[in-house]
C-alpha positions, 0 to 999 in steps of 0.5 A: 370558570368553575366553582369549588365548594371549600371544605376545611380551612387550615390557617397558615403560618405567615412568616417573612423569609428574609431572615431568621424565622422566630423560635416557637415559643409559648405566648405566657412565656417571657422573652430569655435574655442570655450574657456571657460572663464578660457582658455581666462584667462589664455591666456591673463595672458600667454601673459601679463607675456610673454609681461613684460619678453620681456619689461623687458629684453630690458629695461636690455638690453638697460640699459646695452649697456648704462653703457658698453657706460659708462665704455668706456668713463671712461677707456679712461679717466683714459688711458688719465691721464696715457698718462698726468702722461707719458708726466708729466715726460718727460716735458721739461717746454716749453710752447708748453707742458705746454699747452698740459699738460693742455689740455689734464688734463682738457678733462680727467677731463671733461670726469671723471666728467661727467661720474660719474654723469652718473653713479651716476644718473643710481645708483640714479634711480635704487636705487629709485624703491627699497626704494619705495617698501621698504616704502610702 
């Protein structure tokens, strides 16, 4: 075998040749990204329907914990007019639980009261936007 001194080495560009080769492009330059006006389109219409899913399902969901709030204050209500309807009859007609009686009659009715506005108002509110729709 013989021997040949190398003189000069030029690098070689490796490239597969199984598809399409790469575009020459500097290495400080970032990669270009192209759509047509339709994939902008359906992007933003993508993005908007993903948007007022999300705003609808904290409205539901805040919407919810305010009537489970609700729910709460009317149950120990009506478990306050259970305990009046107890003491009821074991009253002894002094005017130590004929006060007691009282007090606690008016927070449950208080409660009751104010509750059902609550409810009547959130009945009131979600009813409006169908009659809306139904009117116009």
């Amino acid at each position: 075998m013989t021997a040949r001194a190398v003189k000069t080495v030029s690098p070689f560009d490796f490239r597969a040749d199984f598809g399409p080769q790469p575009e020459d492009a500097a290495p400080d330059e970032p990669a270009r990204v192209s759509f047509t006006g339709e994939e902008v389109a359906g992007l933003i219409a993508q993005v908007r329907a993903e948007t007022l899913a999300e705003v609808a399902q904290r409205q539901a969901a805040s919407e919810a914990e305010r009537l489970a709030v609700l729910a709460r204050d009317l149950r120990a209500a009506l478990g306050e007019i259970v305990q009046v309807m107890s003491q009821i009859e074991a009253v002894q007609f002094d005017p130590v639980t004929e006060a007691r009686l009282r007090a606690s009659v008016e927070a449950a009715a208080g409660r009751i009261i104010h509750g059902q506005a609550d409810l009547f108002e959130t009945l009131a509110e979600t009813a409006a936007p169908t009659l809306k729709e139904g009117t116009t």
